[in-house]
C-alpha positions as CSV (number, residue, x, y, z in Angstrom):
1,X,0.0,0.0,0.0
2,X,1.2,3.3,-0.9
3,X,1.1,6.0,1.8
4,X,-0.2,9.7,1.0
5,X,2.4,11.7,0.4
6,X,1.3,14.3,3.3
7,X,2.0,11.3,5.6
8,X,5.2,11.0,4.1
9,X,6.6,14.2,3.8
10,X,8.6,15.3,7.0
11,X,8.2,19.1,6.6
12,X,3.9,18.6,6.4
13,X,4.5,16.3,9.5
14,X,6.4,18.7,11.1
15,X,3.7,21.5,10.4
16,X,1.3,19.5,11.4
17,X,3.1,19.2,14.8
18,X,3.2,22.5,15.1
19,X,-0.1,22.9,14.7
20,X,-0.7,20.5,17.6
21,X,1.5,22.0,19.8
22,X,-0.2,25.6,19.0
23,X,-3.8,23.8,19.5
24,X,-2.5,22.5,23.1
25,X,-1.4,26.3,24.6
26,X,-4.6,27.7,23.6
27,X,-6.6,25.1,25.2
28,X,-4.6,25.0,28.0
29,X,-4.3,29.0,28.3
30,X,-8.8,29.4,27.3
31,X,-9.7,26.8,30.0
32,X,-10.5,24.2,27.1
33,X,-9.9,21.0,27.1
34,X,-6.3,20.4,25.7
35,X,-6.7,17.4,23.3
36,X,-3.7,14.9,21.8
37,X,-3.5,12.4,18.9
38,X,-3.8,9.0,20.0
39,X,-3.7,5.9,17.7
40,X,-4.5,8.6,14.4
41,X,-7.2,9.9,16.1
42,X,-7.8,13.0,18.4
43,X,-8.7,12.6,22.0
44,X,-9.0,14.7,25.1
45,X,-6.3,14.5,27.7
46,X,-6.3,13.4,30.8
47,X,-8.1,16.3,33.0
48,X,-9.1,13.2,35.9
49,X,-9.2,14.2,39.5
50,X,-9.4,12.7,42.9
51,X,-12.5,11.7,44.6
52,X,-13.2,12.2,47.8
53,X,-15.4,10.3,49.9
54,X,-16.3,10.3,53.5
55,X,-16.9,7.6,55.4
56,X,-20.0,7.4,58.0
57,X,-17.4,6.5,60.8
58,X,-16.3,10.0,60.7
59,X,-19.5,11.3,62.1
60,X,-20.4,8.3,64.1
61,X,-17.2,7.3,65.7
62,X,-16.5,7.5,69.3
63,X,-20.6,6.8,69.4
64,X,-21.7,10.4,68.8
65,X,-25.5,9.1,68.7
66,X,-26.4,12.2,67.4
67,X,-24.9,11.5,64.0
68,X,-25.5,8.2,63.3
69,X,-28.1,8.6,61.5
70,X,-26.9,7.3,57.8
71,X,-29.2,9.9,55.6
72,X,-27.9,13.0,58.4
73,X,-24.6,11.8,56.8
74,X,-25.3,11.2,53.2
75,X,-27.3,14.8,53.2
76,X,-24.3,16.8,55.4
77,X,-21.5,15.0,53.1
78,X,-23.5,16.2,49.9
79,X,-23.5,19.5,51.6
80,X,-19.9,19.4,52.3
81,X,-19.1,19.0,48.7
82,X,-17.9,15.1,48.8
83,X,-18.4,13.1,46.0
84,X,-19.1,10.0,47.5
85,X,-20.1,8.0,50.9
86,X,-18.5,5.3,52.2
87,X,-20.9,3.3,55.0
88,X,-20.1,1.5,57.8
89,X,-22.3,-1.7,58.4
90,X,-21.9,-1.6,62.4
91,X,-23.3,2.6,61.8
92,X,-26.6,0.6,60.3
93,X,-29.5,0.5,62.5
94,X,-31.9,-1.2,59.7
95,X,-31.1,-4.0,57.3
96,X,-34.3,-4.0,55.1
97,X,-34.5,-3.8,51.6
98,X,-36.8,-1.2,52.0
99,X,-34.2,1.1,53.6
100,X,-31.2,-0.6,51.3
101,X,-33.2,1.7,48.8
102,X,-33.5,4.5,50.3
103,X,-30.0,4.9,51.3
104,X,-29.5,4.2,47.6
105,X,-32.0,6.6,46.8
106,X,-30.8,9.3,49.3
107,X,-27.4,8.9,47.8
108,X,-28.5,9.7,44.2
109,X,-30.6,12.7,45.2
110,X,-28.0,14.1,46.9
111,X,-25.3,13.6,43.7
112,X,-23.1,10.9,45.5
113,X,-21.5,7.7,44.6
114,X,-21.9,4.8,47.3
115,X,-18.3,3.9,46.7
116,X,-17.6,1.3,49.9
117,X,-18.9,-0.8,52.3
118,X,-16.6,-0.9,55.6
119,X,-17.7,-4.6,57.1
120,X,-16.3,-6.5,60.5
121,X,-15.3,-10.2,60.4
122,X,-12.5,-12.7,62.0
123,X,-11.2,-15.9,61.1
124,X,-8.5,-15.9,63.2
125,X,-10.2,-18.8,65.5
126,X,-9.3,-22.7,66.0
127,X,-13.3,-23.2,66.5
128,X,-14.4,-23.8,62.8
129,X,-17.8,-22.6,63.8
130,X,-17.0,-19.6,64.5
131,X,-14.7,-19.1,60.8
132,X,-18.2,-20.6,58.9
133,X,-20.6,-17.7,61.0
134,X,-18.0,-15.5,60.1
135,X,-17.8,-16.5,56.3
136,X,-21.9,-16.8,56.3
137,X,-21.3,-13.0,57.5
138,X,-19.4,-11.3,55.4
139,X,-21.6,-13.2,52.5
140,X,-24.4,-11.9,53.9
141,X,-22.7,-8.3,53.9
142,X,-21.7,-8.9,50.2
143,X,-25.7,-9.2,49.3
144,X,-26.2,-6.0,51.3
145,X,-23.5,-4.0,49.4
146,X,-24.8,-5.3,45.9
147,X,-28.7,-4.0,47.1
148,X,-27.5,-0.8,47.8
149,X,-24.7,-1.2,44.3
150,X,-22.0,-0.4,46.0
151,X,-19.3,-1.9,44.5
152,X,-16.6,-2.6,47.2
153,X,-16.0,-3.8,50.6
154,X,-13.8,-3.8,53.0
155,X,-13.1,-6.7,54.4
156,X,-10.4,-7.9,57.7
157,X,-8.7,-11.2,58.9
158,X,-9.3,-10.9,62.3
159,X,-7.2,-11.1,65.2
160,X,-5.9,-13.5,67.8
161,X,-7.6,-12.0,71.0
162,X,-4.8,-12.2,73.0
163,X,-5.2,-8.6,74.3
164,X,-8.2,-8.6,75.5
165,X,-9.5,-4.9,75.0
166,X,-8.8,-3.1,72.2
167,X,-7.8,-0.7,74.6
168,X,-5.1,-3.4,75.5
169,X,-3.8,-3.7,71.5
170,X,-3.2,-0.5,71.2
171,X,-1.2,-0.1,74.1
172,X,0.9,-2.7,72.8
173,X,1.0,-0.9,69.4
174,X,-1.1,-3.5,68.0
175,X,1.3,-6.2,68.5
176,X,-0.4,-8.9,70.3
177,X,0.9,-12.8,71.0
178,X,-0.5,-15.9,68.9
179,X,-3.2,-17.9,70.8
180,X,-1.2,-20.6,72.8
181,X,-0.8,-23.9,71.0
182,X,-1.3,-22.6,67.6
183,X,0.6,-21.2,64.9
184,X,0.4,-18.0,63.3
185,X,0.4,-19.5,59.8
186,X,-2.9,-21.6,61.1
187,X,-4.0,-18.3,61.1
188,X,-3.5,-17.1,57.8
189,X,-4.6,-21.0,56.7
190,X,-8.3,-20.1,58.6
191,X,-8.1,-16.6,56.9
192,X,-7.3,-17.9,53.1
193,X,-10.3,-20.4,53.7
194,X,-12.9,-18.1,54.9
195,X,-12.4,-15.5,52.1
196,X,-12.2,-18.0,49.6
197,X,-15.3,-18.8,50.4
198,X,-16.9,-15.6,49.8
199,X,-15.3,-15.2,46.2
200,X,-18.2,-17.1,44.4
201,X,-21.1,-14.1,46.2
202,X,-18.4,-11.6,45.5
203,X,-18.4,-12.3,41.7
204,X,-22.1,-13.1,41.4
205,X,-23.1,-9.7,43.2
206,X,-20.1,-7.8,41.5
207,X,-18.3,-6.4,44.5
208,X,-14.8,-6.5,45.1
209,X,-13.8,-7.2,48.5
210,X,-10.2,-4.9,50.0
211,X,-8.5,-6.4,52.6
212,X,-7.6,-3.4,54.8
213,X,-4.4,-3.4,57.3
214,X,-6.5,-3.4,59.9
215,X,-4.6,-5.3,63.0
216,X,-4.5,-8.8,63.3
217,X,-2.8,-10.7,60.8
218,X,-3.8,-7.6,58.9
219,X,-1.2,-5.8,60.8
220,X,1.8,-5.5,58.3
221,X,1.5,-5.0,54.5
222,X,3.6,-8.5,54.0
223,X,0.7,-9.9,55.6
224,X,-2.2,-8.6,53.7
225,X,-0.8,-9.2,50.7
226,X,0.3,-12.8,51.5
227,X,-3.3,-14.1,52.3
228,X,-4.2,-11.6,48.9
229,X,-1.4,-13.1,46.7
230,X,-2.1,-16.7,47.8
231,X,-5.6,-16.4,47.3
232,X,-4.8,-14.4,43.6
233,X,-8.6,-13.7,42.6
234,X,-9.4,-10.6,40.9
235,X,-12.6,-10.2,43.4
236,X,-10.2,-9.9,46.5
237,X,-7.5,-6.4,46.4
238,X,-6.8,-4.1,48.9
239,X,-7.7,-1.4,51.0
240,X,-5.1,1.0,51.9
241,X,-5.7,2.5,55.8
242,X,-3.1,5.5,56.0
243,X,-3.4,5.3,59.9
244,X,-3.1,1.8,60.1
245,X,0.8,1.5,60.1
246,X,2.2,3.2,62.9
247,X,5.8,3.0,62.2
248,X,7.1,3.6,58.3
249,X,3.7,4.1,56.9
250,X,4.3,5.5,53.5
251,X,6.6,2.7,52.2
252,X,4.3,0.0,53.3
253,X,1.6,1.7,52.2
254,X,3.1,1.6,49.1
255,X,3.6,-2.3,49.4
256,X,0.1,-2.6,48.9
257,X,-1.0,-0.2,46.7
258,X,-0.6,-2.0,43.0
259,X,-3.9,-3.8,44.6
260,X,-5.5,-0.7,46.1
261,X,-9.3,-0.2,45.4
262,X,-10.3,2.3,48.3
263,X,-8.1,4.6,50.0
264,X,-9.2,5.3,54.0
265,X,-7.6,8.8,54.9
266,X,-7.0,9.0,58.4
267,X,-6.8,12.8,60.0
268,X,-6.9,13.2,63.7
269,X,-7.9,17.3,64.4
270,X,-8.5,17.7,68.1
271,X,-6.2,14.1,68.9
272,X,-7.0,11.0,68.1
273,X,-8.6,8.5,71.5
274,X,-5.6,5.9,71.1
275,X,-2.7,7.7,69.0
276,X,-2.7,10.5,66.4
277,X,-0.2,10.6,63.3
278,X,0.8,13.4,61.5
279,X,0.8,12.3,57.4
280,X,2.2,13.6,54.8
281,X,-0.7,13.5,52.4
282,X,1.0,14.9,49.7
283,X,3.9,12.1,49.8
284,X,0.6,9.9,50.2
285,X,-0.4,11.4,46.5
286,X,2.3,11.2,45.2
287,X,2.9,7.6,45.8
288,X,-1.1,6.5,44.9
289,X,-0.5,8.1,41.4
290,X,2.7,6.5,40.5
291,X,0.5,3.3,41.1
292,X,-1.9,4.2,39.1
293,X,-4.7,4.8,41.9
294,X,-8.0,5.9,40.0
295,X,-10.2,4.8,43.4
296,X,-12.2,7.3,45.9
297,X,-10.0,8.3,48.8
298,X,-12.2,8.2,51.6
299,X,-11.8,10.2,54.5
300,X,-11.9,8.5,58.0
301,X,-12.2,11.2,60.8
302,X,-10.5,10.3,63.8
303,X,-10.6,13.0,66.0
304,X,-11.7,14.4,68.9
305,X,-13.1,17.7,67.5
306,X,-16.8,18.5,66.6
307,X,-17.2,16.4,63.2
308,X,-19.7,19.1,61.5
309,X,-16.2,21.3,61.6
310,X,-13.4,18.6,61.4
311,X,-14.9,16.7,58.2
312,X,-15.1,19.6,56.0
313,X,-11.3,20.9,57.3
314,X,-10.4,17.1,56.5
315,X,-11.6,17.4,52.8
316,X,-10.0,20.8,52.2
317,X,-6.6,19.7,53.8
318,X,-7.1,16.4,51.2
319,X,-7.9,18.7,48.2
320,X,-5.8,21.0,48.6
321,X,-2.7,18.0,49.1
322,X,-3.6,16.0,46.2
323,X,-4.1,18.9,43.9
324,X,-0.5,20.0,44.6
């Protein structure tokens, strides 16, 4: 085949070069759209942006009664300027499809995604009974999140119970010893089994469950990802927690982020009840998009301030850090 001899021709390639590179300043100095060629055709470029979510815990944690209520939080987060709601099953007072709907319903009056659904569970037990009630669980969980279409969960392994409180964990920076007479990787065998288990309702009901660091055997990055990489199903990632590494948290952060599909932004305004942490968000950005983050980063109050003042400092401190 022979080519056009405007393909051809170096000095009309070079013009027409030109004229792209003239057709990208003005866009880019009149607010426009800059566009690029892409495969012989023209397409815009890249203008993406963050989204930021808010998780019901912010309002609710530390039991402020008072805002519990999931609509008070889906109407004040629209309010806000959010784009999205992350819900905490424990926050949930009713579990009827009736209300499943309305939360949906609230959520698209109000212009917001329902981007997650933060979820309890623990297979970190010898009693089996205990693993299956916490695998018919987090199933059970998995049909809720599908009724109100959100389309990911967080999910945990659980921990040993060796502390007692959770007062007692975090004392011991959430280090705490493996049950007597058992090994640690019997725990990570009970974990592997129980969220296998849930794959088959995860890809039937099209939600993708995130492992969070979230103590237990959850604790360190190498062991999320070992019960994530053994398990190697595209309905099981993770869920990055910025506050859940106390020690080093950026580069194991980053250990888990090629799987990320929900940020949780810790801030702590006013101190945080066990520990606070002062992040670098901007570092956090910075690492998220050299992974190739496109997820909601949902923000996770943890302070002691007055949430109606805290959450919308949160989401300008996030902004503002992410846009930099």
């Amino acid at each position: 085949m022979t080519l056009p001899a405007s393909i051809v021709d170096p000095a009309v390639f070079r013009t027409r070069r030109a004229v792209l590179a003239n057709a990208l300043a003005v866009g880019c100095t009149s607010g426009l759209v800059p566009q690029v060629a892409v495969g012989g055709t023209v397409a815009p470029a890249s203008t993406k942006r963050t989204r930021f979510a808010v998780s019901t815990y912010s309002f609710w944690q530390f039991n402020r009664e008072d805002l519990r209520d999931i609509f008070q939080c889906l109407d004040l987060a629209a309010e806000w300027g959010f784009d999205g709601v992350e819900i905490l099953h424990r926050q949930m007072t009713d579990e009827s499809n009736a209300t499943l709907q309305k939360i949906k319903q609230r959520a698209f009056i109000n212009g917001l995604d329902l981007c997650g659904f933060s979820t309890h569970q623990g297979w970190v037990s010898p009693d089996a009974e205990t693993r299956r009630k916490n695998t018919e669980h987090t199933i059970h969980c998995i049909e809720l999140s599908y009724a109100m279409g959100i389309p990911t969960m967080r999910v945990n392994t659980g921990r040993w119970g060796t502390s007692g409180s959770f007062d007692e964990l975090m004392k011991n920076r959430g280090i705490e010893p493996v049950l007597p007479g058992y090994t640690e990787q019997q725990g990570f065998d009970w974990v592997i089994e129980g969220l296998t288990q849930c794959l088959a309702a995860a890809e039937r009901c099209g939600v993708t469950l995130g492992l969070e660091n979230h103590w237990g055997l959850g604790r360190t990055p190498e062991g999320v990802m070992k019960i994530v990489k053994a398990i190697n199903s595209p309905w099981l990632k993770t869920t990055l927690d910025t506050g859940n590494f106390l020690e080093d948290p950026y580069d194991r952060l980053e250990l888990m982020a090629d799987d990320a599909v929900l940020v949780q932004a810790k801030t702590y305004y006013g101190g945080g009840l066990w520990y606070s942490l002062d992040l670098d968000y901007r570092r956090i950005a910075a690492m998220l998009q050299r992974h190739r983050f496109g997820g909601y980063v949902s923000l996770e109050f943890e302070g002691k301030d007055d949430p109606r003042t805290a959450i919308p400092r949160s989401l300008q401190m996030l902004q503002e850090a992410f846009s930099a």
